[in-house]
N, C-alpha and C positions, 0 to 999 in steps of 0.2 A: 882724517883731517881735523885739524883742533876749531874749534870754535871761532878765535882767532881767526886763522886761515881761509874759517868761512862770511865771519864778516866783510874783511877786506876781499875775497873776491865779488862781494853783492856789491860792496861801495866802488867796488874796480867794475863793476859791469853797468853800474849807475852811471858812473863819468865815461865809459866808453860808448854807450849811449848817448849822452850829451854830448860829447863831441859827434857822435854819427849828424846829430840831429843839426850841427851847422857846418855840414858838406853837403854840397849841393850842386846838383846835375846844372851844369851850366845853360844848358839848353830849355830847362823846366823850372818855377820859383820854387823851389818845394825839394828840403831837404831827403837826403838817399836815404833815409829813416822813414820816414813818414812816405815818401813815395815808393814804401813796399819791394826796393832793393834788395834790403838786408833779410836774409832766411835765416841767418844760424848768426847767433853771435856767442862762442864756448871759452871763458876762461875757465886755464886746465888747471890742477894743482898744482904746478911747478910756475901759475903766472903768464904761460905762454898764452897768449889769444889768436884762435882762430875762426875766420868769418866766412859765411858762404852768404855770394852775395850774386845779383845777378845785371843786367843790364836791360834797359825797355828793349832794346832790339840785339841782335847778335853781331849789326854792324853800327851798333851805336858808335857818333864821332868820340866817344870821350871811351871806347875800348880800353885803350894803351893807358891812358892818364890817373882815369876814377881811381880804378881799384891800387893804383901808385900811391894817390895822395889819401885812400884812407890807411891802407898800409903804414904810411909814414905817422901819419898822424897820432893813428893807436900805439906804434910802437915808440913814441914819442911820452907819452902820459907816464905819470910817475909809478911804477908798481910795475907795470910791463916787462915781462924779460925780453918777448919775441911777439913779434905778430908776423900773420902767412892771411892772405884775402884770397880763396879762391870762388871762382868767376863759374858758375852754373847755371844753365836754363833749363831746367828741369824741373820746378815748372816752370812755360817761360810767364814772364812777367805779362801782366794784365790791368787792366786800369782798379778792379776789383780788390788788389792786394794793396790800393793805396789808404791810408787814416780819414778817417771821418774828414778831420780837419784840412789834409789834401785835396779831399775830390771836393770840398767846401771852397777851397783858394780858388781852384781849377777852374769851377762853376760845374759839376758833375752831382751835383746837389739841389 
């Protein structure tokens, strides 16, 4: 991979970042970044991004929707060929995998 190729995927995983970090679990103030959702976030060499991401519960109300709208989102941003979100509880989600600054909002602090 050229050098080139290697910056713009660090600056393509900065702004896919940034955008994680203003999607937000309807039901909690506190974006799906920061609330320890996000497990994997992998741009490949060919630009496709793929996310393993997971839910607080396995029947969270927002199953069907989240990982729709980050899906669109990512694959919406300029650079993106493709993006795929897959949905894992393995481990499942924990108050523990949330950012300083979550369990700060939260009052878990």
């Amino acid at each position: 991979m050229a050098d080139t190729d290697i910056t713009n995927k660090m600056v393509l995983e900065k702004e896919i970042i940034n955008t994680l970090k203003n999607i937000f679990d309807p039901e909690i103030p506190v974006n799906v970044f920061d609330l320890g959702l996000i497990y994997e976030v992998d741009v490949q060499a060919d630009f496709h991004v793929h996310i393993i991401m997971t839910l607080t519960a396995p029947n969270c109300p927002v199953a069907e929707s989240l990982p729709v709208e980050i899906k669109e989102k990512i694959a919406a941003l300029p650079g993106v060929k493709s993006a795929e979100v897959e949905i894992s509880f393995n481990p499942p989600w924990d108050k523990d995998m949330m950012s300083e600054e979550a369990k700060l909002d939260l009052g878990f602090l």
